[in-house]
Legacy VTK file of the C-alpha trace (Angstrom):
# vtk DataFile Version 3.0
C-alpha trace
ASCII
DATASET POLYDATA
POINTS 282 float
56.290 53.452 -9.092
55.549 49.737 -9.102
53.853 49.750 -5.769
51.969 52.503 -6.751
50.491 51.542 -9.782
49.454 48.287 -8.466
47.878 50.203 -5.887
45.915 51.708 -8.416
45.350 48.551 -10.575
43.715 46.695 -7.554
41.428 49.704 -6.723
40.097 49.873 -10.518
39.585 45.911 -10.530
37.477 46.430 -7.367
35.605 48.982 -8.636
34.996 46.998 -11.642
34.168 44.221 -9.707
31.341 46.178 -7.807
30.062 47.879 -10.650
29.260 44.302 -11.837
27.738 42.759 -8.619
25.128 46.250 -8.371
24.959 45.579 -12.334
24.043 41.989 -11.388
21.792 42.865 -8.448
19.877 44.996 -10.884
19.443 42.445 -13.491
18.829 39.268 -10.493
15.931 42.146 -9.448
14.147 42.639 -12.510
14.444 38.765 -13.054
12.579 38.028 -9.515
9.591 40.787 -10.719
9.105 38.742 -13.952
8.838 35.430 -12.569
6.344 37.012 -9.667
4.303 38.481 -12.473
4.669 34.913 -14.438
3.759 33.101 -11.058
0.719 35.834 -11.053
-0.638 35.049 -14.727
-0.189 31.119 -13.679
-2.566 31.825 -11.053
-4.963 34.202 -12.702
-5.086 31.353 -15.800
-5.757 28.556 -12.889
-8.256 30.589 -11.558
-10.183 31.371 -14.706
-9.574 27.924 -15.614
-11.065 25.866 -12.749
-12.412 28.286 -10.235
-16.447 28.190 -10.089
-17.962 31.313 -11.654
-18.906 33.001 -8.430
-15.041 33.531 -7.879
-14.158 34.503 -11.405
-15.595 38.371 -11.046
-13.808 41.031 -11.570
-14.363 42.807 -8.952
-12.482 39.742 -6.505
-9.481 39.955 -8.617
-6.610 42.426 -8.440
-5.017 43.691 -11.404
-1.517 43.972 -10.395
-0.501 41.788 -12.568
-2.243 43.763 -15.498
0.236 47.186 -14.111
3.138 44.660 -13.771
2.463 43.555 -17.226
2.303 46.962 -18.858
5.333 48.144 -16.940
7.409 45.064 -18.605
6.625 45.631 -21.817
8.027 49.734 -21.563
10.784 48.124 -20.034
13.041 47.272 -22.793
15.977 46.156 -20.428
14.451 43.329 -19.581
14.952 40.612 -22.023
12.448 37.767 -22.336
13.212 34.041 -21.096
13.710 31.785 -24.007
11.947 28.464 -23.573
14.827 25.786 -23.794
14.056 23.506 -26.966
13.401 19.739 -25.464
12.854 18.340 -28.873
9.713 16.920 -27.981
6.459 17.308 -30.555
4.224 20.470 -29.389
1.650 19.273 -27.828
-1.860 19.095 -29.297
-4.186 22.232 -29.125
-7.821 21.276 -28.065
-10.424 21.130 -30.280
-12.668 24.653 -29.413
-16.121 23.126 -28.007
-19.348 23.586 -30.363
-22.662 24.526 -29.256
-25.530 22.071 -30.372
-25.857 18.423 -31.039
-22.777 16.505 -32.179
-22.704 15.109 -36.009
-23.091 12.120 -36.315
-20.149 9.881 -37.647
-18.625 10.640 -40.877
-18.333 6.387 -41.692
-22.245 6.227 -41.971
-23.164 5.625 -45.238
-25.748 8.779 -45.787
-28.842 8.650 -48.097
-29.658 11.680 -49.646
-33.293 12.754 -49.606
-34.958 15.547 -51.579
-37.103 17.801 -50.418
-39.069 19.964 -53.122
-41.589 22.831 -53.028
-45.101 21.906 -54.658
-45.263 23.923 -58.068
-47.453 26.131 -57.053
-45.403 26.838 -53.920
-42.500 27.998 -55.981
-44.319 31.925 -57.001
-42.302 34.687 -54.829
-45.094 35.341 -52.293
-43.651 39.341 -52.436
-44.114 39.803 -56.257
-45.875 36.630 -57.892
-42.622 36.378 -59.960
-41.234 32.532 -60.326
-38.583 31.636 -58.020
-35.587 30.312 -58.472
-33.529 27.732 -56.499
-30.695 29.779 -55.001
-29.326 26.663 -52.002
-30.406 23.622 -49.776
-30.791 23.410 -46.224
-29.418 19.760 -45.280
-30.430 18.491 -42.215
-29.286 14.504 -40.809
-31.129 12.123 -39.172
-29.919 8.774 -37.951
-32.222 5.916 -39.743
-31.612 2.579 -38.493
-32.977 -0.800 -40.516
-30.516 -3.815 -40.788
-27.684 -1.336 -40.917
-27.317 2.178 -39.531
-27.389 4.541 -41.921
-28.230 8.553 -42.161
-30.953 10.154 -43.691
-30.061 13.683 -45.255
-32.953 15.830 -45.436
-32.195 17.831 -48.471
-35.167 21.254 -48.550
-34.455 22.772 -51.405
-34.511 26.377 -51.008
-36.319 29.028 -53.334
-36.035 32.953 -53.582
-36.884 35.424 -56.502
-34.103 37.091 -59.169
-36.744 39.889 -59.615
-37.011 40.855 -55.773
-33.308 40.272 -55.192
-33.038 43.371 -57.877
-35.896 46.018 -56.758
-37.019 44.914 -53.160
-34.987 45.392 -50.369
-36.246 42.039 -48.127
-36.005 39.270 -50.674
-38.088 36.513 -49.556
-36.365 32.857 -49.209
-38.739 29.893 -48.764
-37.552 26.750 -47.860
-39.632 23.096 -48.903
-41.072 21.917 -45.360
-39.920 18.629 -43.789
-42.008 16.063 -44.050
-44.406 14.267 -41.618
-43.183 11.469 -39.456
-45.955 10.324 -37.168
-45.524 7.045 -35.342
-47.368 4.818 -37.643
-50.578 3.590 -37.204
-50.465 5.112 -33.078
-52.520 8.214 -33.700
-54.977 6.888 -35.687
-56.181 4.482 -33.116
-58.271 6.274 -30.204
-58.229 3.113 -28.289
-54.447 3.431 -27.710
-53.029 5.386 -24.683
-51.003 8.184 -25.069
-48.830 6.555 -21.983
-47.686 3.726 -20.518
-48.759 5.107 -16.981
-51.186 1.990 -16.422
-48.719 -0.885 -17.025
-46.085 1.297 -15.092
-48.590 1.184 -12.016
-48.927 -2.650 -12.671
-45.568 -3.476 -12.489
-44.812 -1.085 -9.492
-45.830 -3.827 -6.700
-43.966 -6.790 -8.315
-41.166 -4.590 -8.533
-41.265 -3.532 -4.922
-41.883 -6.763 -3.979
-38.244 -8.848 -5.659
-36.717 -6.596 -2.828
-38.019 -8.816 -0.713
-37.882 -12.165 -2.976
-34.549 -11.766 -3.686
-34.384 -12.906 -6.886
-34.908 -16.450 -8.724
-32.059 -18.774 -9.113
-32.954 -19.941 -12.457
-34.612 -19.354 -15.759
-37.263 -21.719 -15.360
-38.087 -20.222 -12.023
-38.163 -16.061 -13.465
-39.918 -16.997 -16.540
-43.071 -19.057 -14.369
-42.843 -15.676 -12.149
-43.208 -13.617 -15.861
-45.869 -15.978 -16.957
-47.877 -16.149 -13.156
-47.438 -12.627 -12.831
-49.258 -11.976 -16.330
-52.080 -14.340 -15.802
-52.961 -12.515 -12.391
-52.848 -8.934 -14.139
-54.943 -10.386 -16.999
-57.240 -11.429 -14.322
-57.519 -7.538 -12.383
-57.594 -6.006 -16.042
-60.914 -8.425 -17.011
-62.033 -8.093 -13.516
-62.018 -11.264 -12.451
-61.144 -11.915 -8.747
-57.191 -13.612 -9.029
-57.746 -15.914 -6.236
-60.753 -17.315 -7.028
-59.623 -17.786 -10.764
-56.342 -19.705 -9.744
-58.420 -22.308 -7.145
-60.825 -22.896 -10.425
-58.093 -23.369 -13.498
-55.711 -25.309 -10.951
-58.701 -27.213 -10.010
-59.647 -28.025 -13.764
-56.465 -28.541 -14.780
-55.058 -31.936 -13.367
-58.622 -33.306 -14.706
-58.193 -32.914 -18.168
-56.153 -34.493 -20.568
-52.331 -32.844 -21.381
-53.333 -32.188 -25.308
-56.982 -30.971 -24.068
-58.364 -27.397 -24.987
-57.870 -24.910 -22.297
-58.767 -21.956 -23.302
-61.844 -22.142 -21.763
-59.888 -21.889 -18.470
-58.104 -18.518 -19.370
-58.864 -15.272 -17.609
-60.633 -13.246 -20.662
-62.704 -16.163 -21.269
-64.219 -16.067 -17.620
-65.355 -12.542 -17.581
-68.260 -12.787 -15.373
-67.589 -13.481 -11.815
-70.490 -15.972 -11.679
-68.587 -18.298 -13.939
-66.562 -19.277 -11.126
-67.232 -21.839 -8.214
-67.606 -19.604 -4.964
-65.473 -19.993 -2.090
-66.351 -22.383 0.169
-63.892 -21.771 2.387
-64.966 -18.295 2.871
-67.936 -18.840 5.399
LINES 1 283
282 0 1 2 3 4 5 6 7 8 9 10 11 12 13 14 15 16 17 18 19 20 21 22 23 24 25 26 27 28 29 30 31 32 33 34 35 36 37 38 39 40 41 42 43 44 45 46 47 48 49 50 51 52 53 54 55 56 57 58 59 60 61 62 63 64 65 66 67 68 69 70 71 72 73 74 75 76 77 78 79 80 81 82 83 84 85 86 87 88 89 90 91 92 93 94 95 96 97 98 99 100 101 102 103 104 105 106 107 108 109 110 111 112 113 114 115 116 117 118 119 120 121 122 123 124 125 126 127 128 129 130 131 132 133 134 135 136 137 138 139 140 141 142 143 144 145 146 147 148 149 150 151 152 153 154 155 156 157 158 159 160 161 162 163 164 165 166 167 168 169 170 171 172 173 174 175 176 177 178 179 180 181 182 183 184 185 186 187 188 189 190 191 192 193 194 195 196 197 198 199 200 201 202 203 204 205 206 207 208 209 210 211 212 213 214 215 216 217 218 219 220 221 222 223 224 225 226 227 228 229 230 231 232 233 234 235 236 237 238 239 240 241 242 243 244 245 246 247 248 249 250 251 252 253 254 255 256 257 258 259 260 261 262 263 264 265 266 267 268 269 270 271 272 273 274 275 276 277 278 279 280 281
C-alpha cells in the first residue's frame, strides 16, 4: 500500500507541477505581448515626437498597436506592471508652448497709461444712449530711457446698458492707441525714407578691408574713418577727390598749425574751377 500510494503521490505532484509551468507559459506569453505593444507605443510616441511631418500621416502608420491596445484592456487577466518607486522627485512637466510674442519680464517696473474715449466718442453708435465703461484692453510696450521700463497701454473700453438689454449685437468700442511717429522724420521732405545711399557708399570700402586686412591700431582705423569721410564728402559735393586732396595737402604744410582751414574743406570748394588743374595730366 505504501508503494502504491507514493506512486500516486509522485504522479499528482507532477501533474501539479505541469499545470504550473503551462500556467506559467500562459502568463510569460501575455507578458511578452504587453511589452511588444509597450515597445510599439515607445515607437509610435518617438515617431510623433521627432519624425518630420511628411512621416507622421496616418496613412504610413499601422494601427496594431491601437487592436493590441483594445484587446488588453478586455483582457482582465492581465495585470498591469507597477512602476518600482526610486524615490526620486517626478520630474518636471514642460511648460505647454504659447502662440504669439513672449511677455516681457515680470521685474520691469510697468507704467500705467490711460487711454480714454473723447466725450463725444462715448454715445452707443447703435442707439445714441451713453455708454458705460464695462473693461480695459491692456496692451505692453517696452520703453527704454535711463532705465528699462514698460509702458501699459490701458484703452478703456465702452459699451451701452440699454443695448446690452433690447439689441441683440451690443456694440463695444475701445479708445484708439495713440500716435507714435518717429519725431520730427516725417515732417522733413528732405529726409530719405532709407539709408540705401550711404549703404551704396560704404559698399566699396567694405569690399575693399578684404583686401587691406585690417589696421593694427586705433590711430591708423580712425585716419581711415576720417580719410574715408572727407573723400565721400568730396563725390557727394561733386568735387573731383583727387584733385581736392593734391590742393588741401598742398595748402596745408603752408599755413600756420592754429590757421583757419575751413576754406580748404570739401563743401566749401563746390565748384570745380576752385581748384588748381592737373598739371600732371597732359
Amino acid at each position: 500500500m505504501s508503494r502504491k500510494s507514493t506512486t500516486h503521490e509522485l504522479e499528482a505532484l507532477i501533474a501539479a507541477h505541469a499545470a504550473e509551468i503551462a500556467a506559467l507559459k500562459v502568463e510569460n506569453e501575455k507578458l511578452a505581448q504587453r511589452v511588444l505593444h509597450l515597445e510599439e507605443q515607445l515607437r509610435l510616441e518617438r515617431l510623433h515626437r521627432y519624425a518630420p511631418k511628411s512621416e507622421k500621416l496616418k496613412e504610413r502608420i499601422f494601427n496594431e498597436a491601437e487592436r493590441a491596445a483594445a484587446e488588453s484592456r478586455d483582457d482582465d487577466d492581465v495585470e498591469a506592471i507597477a512602476v518600482p518607486d526610486t524615490g526620486l522627485p517626478e520630474a518636471p512637466k514642460p511648460a505647454p508652448k504659447t502662440r504669439g510674442r513672449k511677455p516681457l519680464p515680470d521685474d520691469l517696473p510697468r507704467q500705467r497709461v490711460e487711454h480714454d474715449l473723447g466725450e463725444d466718442q462715448k454715445d452707443c453708435p447703435c442707439c445714441h444712449n451713453r455708454m458705460h465703461r464695462m473693461g480695459e484692453t491692456v496692451t505692453e510696450q517696452l520703453h527704454v530711457e535711463v532705465k528699462a521700463s514698460v509702458l501699459q497701454h490701458v484703452r478703456f473700453k465702452y459699451a451701452c446698458r440699454h443695448c446690452e438689454r433690447t439689441a441683440l449685437n451690443t456694440p463695444i468700442v475701445t479708445a484708439p492707441m495713440p500716435a507714435q511717429p518717429l519725431p520730427g522724420y516725417t515732417s522733413d521732405g528732405l529726409a530719405p525714407i532709407d539709408n540705401n545711399v550711404l549703404e551704396r557708399d560704404i559698399r566699396p570700402f567694405c569690399t575693399g578691408r578684404k583686401s587691406w586686412l585690417f589696421s593694427d591700431t586705433v590711430a591708423g582705423a580712425r585716419a581711415s574713418a576720417v580719410i574715408y569721410s572727407l573723400v565721400l564728402t568730396c563725390r557727394a559735393c561733386g568735387v573731383d577727390p583727387y584733385a581736392w586732396l593734391r590742393h588741401a595737402l598742398t595748402e596745408l604744410p603752408q599755413r600756420a598749425p592754429d590757421a583757419d582751414i575751413e576754406d580748404l574743406l570739401p563743401f566749401n570748394c563746390t565748384a570745380q574751377k576752385d581748384l588748381p588743374a592737373d598739371n600732371d595730366s597732359g
